[in-house]
C-alpha positions, 0 to 999 in steps of 0.5 A: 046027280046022275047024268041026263042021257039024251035021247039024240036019235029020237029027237032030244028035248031042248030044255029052257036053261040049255036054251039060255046057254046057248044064248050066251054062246052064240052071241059070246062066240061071234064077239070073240073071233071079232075081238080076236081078229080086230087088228086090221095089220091081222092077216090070219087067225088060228083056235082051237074049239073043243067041245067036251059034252058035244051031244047029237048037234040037233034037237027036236025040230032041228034047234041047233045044239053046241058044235051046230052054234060054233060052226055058225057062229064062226061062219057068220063072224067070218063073213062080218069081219071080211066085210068090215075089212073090204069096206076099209080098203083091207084085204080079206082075213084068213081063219083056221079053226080045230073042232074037236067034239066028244061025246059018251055016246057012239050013236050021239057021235055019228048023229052029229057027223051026219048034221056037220057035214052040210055045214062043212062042205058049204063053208069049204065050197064058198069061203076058201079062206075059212078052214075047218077041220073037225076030229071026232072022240068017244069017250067020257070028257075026263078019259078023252082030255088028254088025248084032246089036249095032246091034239091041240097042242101038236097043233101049236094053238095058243087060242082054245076055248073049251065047252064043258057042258055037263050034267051034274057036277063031278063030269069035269074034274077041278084039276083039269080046269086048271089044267086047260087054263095053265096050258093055253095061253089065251085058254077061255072055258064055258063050264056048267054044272047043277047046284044040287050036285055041288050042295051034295059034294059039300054036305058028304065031305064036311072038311071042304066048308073051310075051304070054301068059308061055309060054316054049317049053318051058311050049308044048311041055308044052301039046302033051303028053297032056291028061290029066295034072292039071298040063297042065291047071294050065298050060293054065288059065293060058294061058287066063287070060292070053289073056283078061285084059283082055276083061272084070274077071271070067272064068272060065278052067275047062275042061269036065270031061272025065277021058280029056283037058280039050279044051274050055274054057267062060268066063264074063266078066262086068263085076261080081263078084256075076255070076263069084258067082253062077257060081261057085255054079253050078258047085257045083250043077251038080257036075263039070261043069268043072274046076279045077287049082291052089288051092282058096282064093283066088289060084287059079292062084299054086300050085307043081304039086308041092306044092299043085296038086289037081284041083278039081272043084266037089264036096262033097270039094274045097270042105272043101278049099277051106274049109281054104284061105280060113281061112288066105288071107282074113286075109292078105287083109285085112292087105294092106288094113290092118287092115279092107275093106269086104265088096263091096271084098273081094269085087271084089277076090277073085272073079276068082281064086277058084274057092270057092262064096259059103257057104265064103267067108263061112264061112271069115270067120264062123268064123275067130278072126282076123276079125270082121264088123261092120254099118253100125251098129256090130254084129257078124256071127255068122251067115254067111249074114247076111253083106251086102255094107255090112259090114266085114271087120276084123283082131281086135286080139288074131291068132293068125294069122302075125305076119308083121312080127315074123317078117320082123323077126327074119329081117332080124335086126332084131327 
C-alpha cells in the first residue's frame, strides 16, 4: 500500500477509523499519566512522548489531530491529578514531559507549530509546574528514529511512549519496534498499520508463512472479503504471530469497522498493569476495536465453529466474557498447583485476554472454587479490593472439574 498524503494546508479529511483511534488515545492517554502519577509520596513525574506520523495538528474544521490530543489530554490530566491531591491535603505534582513530532512533510510541520503554539503558551502562563518542551524533525520516521531516540535518552527518560500512526505497512520497521521497547524501561507503543499491506508482504515472500504459522490455504482465506467474523479471528492471529517477541504484551485487535476490519491498532507494553489499563479502555471507549474468538482467557485458543463470537468491548460481551473467566481462572490456578500470587497471574494472563480488570476479579471474588487471601492471613470478599500481593487459592473442597480423577478412569486406571 502506497502512503496517504494528507493535504494539511487545505484542510485534511478526518476519516472514521482515525477518528476511532483517537478515541482510544485520548482517554488512553489521560489514564496513563494518572496511573503514572497515582502515589501520592509522587512529588514529580517526567516522559517522554514521541510522535512518529505527527501530521499537520489540525483537520478539517479544527478536529484535533495526534500532537493536538497529547498536549490536552496531559493538560487535562494534570489538572485532575493536582486536584485529587489538593482535596487530600498533598501538594501540587510536577510534571516534565518531551514532545518530540515528526513528519515527512515540511509544510505539515511548520502547520503544526502554528497550531502548538497557543497550547504552549497557555499551559506556560497558568500551570508553572507543567513543563513542556517541544522539538520538531523532518524526515521519513525510519530516517529521524535514531536522532529521536538519542534525544530521549540524553534526556534520561525512563517513561517513552511512542505514536506510530502510519499509512500502509512497511512505514515502521519490526526491528525498531523492538528496538524502542528494549531501550526504555517503561516504553508503550501505539503502532497502526492497513491489513491489506501485511496480506501483501505475506503473499510476495512465501517463506514468512512459517514463521507466522500460516499455510497457504489459511493465506488464501486472508485474501477473502474482510467481512466475515472467522477472517477476522484469522487475521487477529496472524497479527499476533507477527509480533510476538517486540514486546510481553500487545494487543492485536482491529479498528471496529462492520463493512470489513482493515486497520489494525496495537499496543505493546513491557508490563501487565499498561495492556490492564487498556483493555479497560477499550470497554470505555465502546466498540472502537474488535475482537474474534474467546472472551475469557486464551484469547485466540478457539475452534471457529463452536466457540468463536465477535467481541466488541460492550456491555453484551463482557457478561460473555464473565461466564468465561469462571470456568478459565480455576484452570489457571490448578496448572499453578493449588495457588498464584494475584501479580504472577496477572503476568501471566493479560497478553491473552481481551476482559476488563472488574470482570476479572469478579469472575475470582464470586467463584465457589477460589478464595483470595492478604498478606496477612485474610480473606477477600469485595473484588475491587483485590491487590496485586494477595493470593489466589483452590478451596480444599472444588465442585470444579476434577480433572485427575477424570483423566484417571479414561486411562482406565481409576
Amino acid at each position: 500500500m502506497t502512503k496517504k498524503d494528507y493535504e494539511w494546508a487545505d484542510g485534511a479529511t478526518l476519516d472514521d477509523h482515525t477518528r476511532q483511534k483517537h478515541k482510544v488515545l485520548r482517554e488512553y492517554f489521560f489514564q496513563y499519566i494518572a496511573v503514572r502519577c497515582q502515589l501520592p509520596q509522587m512529588e514529580r513525574f517526567r516522559l517522554a512522548v514521541v510522535d512518529g506520523f505527527s501530521g499537520g495538528g489540525r483537520y478539517k474544521g479544527g478536529e484535533p489531530g495526534s500532537p493536538i490530543i497529547l498536549i490536552e489530554e496531559l493538560r487535562s490530566a494534570f489538572d485532575a491529578i493536582n486536584t485529587h491531591r489538593k482535596a487530600q491535603g498533598l501538594g501540587e505534582i510536577e510534571i516534565e514531559c518531551l514532545f518530540v513530532f515528526n513528519d515527512e512533510s515540511q509544510a505539515a510541520i511548520e502547520l503544526l507549530k502554528t497550531h502548538v503554539a497557543p497550547l504552549q503558551a497557555e499551559i506556560r502562563e497558568t500551570r508553572p509546574k507543567l513543563h513542556l518542551r517541544f522539538e520538531y524533525f523532518i524526515d521519513t520516521f525510519e530516517r529521524s528514529y535514531p536522532a529521536m531516540k538519542a534525544l530521549v535518552e540524553r534526556g534520561r527518560f525512563r517513561s517513552a511512549l511512542f505514536n506510530l500512526d502510519q499509512c500502509g505497512h512497511a512505514h515502521v520497521e519490526r526491528r525498531t519496534l523492538v528496538d524502542i521497547m528494549r531501550s526504555f524501561p517503561a516504553a508503550e507503543i501505539f503502532y497502526t498499520f492497513a491489513i491489506q499491506a501485511l496480506i501483501a508482504f505475506l503473499e510476495k515472500d512465501a517463506s514468512q508463512l512459517g514463521r507466522f504459522d500460516l499455510s497457504r490455504a489459511q493465506l488464501a482465506d486472508l485474501q477473502q472479503p474482510m467481512s466475515k467474523q472467522d477472517w477476522l479471528g484469522l487475521a487477529e492471529r496472524v497479527v499476533f504471530e507477527a509480533f510476538q517477541g517486540v514486546a510481553p504484551f500487545n494487543s492485536p485487535f482491529s479498528i471496529h469497522n462492520p463493512e470489513g476490519w482493515r486497520y489494525w491498532l496495537i499496543h505493546f507494553a513491557n508490563s501487565h498493569r499498561a495492556r490492564q489499563v487498556y483493555n479497560n479502555v477499550l470497554h470505555q471507549t465502546g466498540a472502537s476495536q474488535a475482537h474474534f474468538g474467546r472472551s475469557g482467557l486464551n484469547m485466540l485458543s478457539y475452534n471457529p465453529k463452536e466457540e468463536g463470537a465477535l467481541y466488541l468491548f460492550d456491555v453484551t460481551g463482557r457478561q460473555g466474557a464473565k461466564d468465561q473467566l469462571m470456568e478459565d481462572i480455576p484452570r489457571v490456578i490448578s496448572d499453578s498447583g493449588n495457588a498464584i500470587l494475584v501479580a504472577e497471574f496477572y503476568e501471566g494472563i493479560y497478553n491473552t485476554t481481551a476482559a476488563h480488570t472488574d470482570d476479572i476479579h469478579s469472575a475470582i471474588i464470586e467463584n465457589p472454587d477460589l478464595q483470595v487471601i492478604t498478606e496477612v492471613g485474610g480473606e477477600r470478599r469485595k473484588a475491587n479490593t483485590i491487590a496485586v500481593s494477595d493470593v489466589i487459592k483452590l478451596k480444599v473442597q472444588r465442585s470444579f472439574f476434577p480433572m485427575f480423577h477424570v483423566k484417571d478412569k479414561k486411562d482406565g486406571e481409576g
